[in-house]
PyMOL CGO cylinders between C-alpha atoms (Angstrom):
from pymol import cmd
from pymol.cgo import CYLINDER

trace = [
    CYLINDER, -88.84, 177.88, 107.29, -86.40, 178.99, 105.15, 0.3, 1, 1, 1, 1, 1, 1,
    CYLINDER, -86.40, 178.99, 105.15, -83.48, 176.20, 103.76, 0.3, 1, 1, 1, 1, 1, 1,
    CYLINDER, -83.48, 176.20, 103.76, -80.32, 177.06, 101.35, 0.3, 1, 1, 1, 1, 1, 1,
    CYLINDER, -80.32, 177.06, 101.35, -79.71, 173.72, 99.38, 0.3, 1, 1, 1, 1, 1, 1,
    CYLINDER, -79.71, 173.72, 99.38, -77.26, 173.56, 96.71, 0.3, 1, 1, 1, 1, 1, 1,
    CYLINDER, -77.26, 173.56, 96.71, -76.78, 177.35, 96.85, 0.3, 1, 1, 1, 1, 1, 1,
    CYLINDER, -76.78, 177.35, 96.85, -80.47, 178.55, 96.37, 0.3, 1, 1, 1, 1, 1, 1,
    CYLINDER, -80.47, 178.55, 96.37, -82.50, 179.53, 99.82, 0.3, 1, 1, 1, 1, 1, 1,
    CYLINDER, -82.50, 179.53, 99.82, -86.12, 178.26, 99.32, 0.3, 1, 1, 1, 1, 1, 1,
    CYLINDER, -86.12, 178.26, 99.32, -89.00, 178.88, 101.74, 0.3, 1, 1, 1, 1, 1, 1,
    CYLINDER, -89.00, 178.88, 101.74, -90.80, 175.68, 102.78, 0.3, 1, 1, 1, 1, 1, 1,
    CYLINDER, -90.80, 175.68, 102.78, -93.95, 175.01, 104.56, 0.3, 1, 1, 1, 1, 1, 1,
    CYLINDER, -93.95, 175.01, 104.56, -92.90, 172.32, 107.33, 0.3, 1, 1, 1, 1, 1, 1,
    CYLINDER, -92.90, 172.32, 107.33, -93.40, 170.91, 110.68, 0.3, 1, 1, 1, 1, 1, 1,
    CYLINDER, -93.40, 170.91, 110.68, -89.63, 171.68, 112.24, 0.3, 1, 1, 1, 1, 1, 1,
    CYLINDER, -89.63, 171.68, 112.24, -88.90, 168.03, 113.21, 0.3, 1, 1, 1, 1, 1, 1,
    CYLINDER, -88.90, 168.03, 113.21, -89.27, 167.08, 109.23, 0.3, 1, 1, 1, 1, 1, 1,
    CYLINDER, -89.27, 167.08, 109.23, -86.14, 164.97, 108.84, 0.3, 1, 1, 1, 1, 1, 1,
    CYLINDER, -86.14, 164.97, 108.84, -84.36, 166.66, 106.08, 0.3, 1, 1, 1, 1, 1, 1,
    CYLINDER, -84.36, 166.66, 106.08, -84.48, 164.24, 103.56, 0.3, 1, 1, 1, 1, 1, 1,
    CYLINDER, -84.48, 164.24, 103.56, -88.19, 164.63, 103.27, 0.3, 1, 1, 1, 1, 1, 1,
    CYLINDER, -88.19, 164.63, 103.27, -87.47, 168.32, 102.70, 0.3, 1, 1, 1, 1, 1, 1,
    CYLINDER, -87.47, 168.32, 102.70, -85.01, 167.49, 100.05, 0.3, 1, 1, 1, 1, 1, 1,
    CYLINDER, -85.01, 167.49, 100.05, -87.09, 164.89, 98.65, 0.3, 1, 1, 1, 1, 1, 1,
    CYLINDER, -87.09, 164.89, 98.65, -90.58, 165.70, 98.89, 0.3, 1, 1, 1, 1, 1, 1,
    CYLINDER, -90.58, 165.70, 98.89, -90.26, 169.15, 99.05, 0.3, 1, 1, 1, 1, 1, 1,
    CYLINDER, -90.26, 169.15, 99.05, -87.43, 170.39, 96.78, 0.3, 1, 1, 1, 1, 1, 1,
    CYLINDER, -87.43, 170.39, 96.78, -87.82, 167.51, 94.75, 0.3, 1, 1, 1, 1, 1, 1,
    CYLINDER, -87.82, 167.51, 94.75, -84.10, 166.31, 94.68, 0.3, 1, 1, 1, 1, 1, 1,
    CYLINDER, -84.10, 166.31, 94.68, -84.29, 163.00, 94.25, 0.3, 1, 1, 1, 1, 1, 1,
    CYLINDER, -84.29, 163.00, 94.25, -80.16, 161.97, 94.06, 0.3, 1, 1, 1, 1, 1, 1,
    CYLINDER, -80.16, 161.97, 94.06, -80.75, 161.72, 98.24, 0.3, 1, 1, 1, 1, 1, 1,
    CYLINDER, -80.75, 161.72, 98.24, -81.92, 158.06, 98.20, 0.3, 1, 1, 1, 1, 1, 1,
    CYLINDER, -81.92, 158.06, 98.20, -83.66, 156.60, 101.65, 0.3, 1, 1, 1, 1, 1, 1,
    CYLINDER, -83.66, 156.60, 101.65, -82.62, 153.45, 102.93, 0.3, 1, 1, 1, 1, 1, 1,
    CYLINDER, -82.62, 153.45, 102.93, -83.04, 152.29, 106.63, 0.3, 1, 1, 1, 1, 1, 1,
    CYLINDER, -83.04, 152.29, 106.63, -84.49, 155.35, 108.21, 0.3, 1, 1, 1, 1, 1, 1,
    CYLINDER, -84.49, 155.35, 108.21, -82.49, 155.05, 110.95, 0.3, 1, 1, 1, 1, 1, 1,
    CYLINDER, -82.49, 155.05, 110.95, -78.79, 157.00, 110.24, 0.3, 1, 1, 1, 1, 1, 1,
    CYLINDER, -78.79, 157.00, 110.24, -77.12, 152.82, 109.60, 0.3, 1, 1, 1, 1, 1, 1,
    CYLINDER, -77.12, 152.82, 109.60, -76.55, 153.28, 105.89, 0.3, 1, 1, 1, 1, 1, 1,
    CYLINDER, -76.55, 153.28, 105.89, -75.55, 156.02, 104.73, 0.3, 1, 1, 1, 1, 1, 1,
    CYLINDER, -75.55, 156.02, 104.73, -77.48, 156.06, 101.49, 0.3, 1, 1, 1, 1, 1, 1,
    CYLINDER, -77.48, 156.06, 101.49, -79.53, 159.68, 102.62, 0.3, 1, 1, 1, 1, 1, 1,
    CYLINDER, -79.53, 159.68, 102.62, -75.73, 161.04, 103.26, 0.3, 1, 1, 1, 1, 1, 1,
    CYLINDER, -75.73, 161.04, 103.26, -75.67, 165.13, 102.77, 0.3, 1, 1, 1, 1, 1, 1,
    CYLINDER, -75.67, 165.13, 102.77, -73.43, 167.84, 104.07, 0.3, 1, 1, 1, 1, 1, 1,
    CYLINDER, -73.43, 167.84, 104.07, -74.78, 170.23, 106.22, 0.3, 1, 1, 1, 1, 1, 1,
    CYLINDER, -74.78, 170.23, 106.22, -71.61, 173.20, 105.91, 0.3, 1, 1, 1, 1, 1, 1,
    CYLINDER, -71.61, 173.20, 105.91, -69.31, 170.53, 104.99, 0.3, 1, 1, 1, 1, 1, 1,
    CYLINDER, -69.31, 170.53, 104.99, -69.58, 167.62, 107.37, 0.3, 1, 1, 1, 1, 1, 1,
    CYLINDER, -69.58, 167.62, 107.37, -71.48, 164.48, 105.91, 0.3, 1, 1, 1, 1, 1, 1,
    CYLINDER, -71.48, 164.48, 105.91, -74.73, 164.15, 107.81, 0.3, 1, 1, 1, 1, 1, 1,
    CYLINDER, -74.73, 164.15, 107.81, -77.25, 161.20, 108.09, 0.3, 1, 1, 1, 1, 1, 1,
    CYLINDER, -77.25, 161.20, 108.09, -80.50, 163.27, 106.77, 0.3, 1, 1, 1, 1, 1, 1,
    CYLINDER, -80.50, 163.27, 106.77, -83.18, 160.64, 107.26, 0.3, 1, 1, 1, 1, 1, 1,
    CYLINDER, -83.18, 160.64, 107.26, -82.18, 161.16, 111.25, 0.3, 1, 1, 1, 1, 1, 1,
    CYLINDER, -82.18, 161.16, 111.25, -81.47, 164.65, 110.88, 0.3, 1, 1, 1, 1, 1, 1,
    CYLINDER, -81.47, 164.65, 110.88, -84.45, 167.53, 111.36, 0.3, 1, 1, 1, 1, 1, 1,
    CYLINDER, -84.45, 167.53, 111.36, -84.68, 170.41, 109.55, 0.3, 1, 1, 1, 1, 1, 1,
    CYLINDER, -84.68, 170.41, 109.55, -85.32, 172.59, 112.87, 0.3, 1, 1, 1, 1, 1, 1,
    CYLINDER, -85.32, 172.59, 112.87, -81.68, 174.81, 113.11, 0.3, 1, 1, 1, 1, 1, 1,
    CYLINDER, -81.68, 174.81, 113.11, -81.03, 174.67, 110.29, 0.3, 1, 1, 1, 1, 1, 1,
    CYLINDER, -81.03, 174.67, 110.29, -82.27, 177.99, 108.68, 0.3, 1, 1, 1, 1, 1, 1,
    CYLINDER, -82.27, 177.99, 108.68, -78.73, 179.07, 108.52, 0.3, 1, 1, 1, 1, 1, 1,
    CYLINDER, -78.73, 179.07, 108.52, -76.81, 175.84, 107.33, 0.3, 1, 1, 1, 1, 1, 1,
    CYLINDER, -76.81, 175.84, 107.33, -75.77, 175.48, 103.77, 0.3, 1, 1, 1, 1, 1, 1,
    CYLINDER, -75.77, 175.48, 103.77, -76.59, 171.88, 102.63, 0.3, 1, 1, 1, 1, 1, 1,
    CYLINDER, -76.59, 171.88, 102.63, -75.27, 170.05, 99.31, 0.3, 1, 1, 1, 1, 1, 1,
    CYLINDER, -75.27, 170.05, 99.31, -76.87, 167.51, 98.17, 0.3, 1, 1, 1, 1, 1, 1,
    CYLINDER, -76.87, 167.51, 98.17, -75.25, 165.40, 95.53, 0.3, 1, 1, 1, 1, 1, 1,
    CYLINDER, -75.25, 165.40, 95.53, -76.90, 167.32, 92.45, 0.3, 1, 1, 1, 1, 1, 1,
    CYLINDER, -76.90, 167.32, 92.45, -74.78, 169.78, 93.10, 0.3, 1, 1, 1, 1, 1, 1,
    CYLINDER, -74.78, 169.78, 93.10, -71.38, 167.92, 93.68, 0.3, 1, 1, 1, 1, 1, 1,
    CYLINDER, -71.38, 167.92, 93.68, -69.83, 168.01, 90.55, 0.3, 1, 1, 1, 1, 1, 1,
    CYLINDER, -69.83, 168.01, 90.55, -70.00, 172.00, 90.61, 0.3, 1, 1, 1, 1, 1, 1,
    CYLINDER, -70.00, 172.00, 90.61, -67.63, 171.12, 93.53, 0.3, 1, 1, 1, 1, 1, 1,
    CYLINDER, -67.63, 171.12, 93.53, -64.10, 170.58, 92.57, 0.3, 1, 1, 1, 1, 1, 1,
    CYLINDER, -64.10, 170.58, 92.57, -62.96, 167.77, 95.11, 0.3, 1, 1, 1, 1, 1, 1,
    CYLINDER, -62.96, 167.77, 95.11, -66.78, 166.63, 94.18, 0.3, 1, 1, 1, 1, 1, 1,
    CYLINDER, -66.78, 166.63, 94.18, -66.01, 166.52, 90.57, 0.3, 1, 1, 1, 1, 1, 1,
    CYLINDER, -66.01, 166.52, 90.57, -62.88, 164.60, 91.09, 0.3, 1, 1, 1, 1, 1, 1,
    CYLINDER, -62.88, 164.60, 91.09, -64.74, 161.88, 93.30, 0.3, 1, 1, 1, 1, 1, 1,
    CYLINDER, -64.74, 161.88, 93.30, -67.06, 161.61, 90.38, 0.3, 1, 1, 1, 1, 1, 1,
    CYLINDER, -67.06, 161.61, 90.38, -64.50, 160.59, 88.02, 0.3, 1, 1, 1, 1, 1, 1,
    CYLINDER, -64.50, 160.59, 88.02, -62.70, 158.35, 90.60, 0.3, 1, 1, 1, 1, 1, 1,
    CYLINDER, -62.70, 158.35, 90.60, -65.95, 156.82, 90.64, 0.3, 1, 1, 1, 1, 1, 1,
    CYLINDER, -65.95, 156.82, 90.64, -66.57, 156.60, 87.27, 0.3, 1, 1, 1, 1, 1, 1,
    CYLINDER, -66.57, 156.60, 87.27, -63.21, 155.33, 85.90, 0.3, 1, 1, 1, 1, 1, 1,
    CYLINDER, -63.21, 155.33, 85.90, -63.31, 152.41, 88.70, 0.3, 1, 1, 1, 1, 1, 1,
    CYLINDER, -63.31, 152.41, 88.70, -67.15, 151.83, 87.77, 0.3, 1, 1, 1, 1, 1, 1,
    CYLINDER, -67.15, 151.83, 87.77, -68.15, 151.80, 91.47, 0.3, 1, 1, 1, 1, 1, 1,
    CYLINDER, -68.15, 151.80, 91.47, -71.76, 151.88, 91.28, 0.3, 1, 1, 1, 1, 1, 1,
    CYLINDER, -71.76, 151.88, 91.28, -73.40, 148.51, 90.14, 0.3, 1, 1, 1, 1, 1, 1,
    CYLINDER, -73.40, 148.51, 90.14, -77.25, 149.14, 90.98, 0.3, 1, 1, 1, 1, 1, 1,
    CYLINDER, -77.25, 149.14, 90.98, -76.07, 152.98, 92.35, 0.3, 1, 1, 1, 1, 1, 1,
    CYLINDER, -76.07, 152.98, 92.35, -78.98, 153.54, 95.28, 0.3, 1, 1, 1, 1, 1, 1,
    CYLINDER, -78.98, 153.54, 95.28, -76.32, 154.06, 97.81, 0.3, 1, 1, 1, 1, 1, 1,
    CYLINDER, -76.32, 154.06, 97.81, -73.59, 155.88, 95.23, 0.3, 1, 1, 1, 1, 1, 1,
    CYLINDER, -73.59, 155.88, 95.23, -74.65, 159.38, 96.29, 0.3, 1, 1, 1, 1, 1, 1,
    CYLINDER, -74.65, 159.38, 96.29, -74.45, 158.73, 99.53, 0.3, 1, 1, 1, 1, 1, 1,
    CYLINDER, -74.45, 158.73, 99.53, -71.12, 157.17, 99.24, 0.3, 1, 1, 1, 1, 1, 1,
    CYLINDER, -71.12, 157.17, 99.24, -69.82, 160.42, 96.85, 0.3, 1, 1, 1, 1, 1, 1,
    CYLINDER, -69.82, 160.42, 96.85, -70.95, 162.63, 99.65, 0.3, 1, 1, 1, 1, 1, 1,
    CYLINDER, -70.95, 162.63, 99.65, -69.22, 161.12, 102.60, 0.3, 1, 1, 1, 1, 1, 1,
    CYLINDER, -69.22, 161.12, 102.60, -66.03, 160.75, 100.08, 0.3, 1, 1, 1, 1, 1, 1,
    CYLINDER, -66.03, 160.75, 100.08, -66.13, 164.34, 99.13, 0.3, 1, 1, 1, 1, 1, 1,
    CYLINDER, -66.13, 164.34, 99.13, -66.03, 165.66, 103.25, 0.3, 1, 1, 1, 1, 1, 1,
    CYLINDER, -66.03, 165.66, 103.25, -63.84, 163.03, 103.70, 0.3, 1, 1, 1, 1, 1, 1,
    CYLINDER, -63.84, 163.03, 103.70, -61.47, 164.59, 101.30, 0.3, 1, 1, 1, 1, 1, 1,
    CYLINDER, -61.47, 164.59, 101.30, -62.13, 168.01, 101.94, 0.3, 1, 1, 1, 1, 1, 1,
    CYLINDER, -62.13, 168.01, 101.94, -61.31, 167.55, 105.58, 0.3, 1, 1, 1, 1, 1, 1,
    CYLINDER, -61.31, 167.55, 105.58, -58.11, 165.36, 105.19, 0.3, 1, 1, 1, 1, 1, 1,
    CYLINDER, -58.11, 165.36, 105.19, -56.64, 165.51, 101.16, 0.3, 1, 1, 1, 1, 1, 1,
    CYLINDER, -56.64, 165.51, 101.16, -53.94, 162.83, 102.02, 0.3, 1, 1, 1, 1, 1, 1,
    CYLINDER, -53.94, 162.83, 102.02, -56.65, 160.36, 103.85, 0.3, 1, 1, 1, 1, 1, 1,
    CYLINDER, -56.65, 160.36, 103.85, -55.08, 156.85, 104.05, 0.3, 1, 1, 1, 1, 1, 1,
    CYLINDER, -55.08, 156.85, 104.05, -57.49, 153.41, 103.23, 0.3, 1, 1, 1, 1, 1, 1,
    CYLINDER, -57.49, 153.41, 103.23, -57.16, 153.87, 107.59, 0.3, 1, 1, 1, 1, 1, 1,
    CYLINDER, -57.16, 153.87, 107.59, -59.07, 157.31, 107.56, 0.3, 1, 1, 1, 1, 1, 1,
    CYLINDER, -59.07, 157.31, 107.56, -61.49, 156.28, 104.58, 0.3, 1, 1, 1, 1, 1, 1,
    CYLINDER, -61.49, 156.28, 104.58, -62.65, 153.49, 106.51, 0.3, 1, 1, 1, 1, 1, 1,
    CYLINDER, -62.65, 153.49, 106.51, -63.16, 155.30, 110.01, 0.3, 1, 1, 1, 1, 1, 1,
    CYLINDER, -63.16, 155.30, 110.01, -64.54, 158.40, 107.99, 0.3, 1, 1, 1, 1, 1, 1,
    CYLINDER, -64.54, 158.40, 107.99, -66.88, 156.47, 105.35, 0.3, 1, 1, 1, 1, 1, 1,
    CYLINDER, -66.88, 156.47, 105.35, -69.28, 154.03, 107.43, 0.3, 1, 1, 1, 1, 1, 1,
    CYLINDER, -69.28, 154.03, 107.43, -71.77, 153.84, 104.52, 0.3, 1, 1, 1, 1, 1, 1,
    CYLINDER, -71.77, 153.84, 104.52, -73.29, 150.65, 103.24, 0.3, 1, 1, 1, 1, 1, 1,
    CYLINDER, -73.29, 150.65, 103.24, -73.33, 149.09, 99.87, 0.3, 1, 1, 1, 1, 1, 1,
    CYLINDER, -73.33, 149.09, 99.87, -75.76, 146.21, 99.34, 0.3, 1, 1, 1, 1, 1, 1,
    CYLINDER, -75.76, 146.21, 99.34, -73.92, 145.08, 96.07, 0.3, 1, 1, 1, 1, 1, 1,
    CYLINDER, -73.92, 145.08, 96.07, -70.54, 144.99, 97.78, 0.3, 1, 1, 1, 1, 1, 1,
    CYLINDER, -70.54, 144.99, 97.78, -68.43, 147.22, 95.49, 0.3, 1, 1, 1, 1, 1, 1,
    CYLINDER, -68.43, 147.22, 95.49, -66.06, 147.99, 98.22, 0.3, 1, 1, 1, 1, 1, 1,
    CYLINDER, -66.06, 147.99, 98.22, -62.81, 146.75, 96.49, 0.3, 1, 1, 1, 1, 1, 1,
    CYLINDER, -62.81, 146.75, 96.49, -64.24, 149.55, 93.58, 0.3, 1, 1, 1, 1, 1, 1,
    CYLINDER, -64.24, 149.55, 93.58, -64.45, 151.75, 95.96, 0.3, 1, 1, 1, 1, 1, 1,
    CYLINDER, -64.45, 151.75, 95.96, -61.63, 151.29, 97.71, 0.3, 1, 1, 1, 1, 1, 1,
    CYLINDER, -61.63, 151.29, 97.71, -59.87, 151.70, 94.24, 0.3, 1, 1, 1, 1, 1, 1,
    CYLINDER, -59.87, 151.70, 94.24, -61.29, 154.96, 93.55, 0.3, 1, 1, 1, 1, 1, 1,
    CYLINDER, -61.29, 154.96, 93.55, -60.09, 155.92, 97.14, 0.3, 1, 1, 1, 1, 1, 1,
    CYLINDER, -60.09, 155.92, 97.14, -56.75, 154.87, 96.45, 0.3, 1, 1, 1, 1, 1, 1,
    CYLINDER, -56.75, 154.87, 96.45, -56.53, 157.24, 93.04, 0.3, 1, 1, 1, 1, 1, 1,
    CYLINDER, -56.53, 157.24, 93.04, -58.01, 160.43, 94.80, 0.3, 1, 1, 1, 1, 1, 1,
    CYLINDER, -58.01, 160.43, 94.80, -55.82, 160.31, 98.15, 0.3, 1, 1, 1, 1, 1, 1,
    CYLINDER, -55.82, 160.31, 98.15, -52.69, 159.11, 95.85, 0.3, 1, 1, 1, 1, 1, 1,
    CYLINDER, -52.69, 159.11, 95.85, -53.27, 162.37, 93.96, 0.3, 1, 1, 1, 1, 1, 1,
    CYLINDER, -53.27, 162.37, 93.96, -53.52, 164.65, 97.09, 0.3, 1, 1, 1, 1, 1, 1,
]
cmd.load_cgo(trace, "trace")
């Protein structure tokens, strides 16, 4: 089965109901796509699959030969991705990080989707979960990338 991640198409010996984050993981050896439940709840295995944020721990790699997925190594090549980034860093969002990527990656198709997204949109559009509870960061770092739209 052949997958393009982050640009590059690799060929990859695997059983087609493979959730994709074992591909990325195991596989490609990404390791910025974090598991968490391993049900789709948390958001912390959060990729895009041609632009829409997907849940990739409930998501199988079977049709999806011709999908371009991102993972968040290759985000900041991304220009709305490189702007979340420094949202994220100036409001110092991350505290342990685990779910940060996952967070980034919903932000960034957020964005994409919707430039001027209000706190509304970001909190219908970004369902992840943060065990430290850095939402008021986050929520910050929202504020500076839709005010700058």
């Amino acid at each position: 089965m052949k997958l393009t991640v982050n640009g590059e198409t690799r060929d990859l010996d695997i059983e087609p109901d493979t959730p994709l984050l074992w591909a990325i993981r195991e596989e490609l050896e990404l390791q910025g796509t974090k598991y968490g439940c391993g049900i789709g709840m948390c958001g912390a295995c959060t990729v895009m699959i041609d632009g829409v944020a997907t849940r990739s721990c409930v998501t199988p790699v079977d049709g999806l030969e011709s999908a371009e997925i991102t993972t968040i190594e290759a985000i900041e090549t991304d220009p709305v991705g490189a702007r979340v980034v420094e949202a994220w860093v100036k409001h110092e969002v991350a505290q342990c990080g685990y779910c940060q990527s996952g967070q980034v990656m919903a932000t960034v198709a957020m964005l994409r989707e919707n430039p001027r997204a209000t706190a509304e949109d970001a909190a219908y559009a970004i369902s992840n979960l943060c065990r430290c509870g850095t939402y008021n960061a986050i929520d910050a770092a929202l504020a500076d990338l839709t005010s700058k739209a």
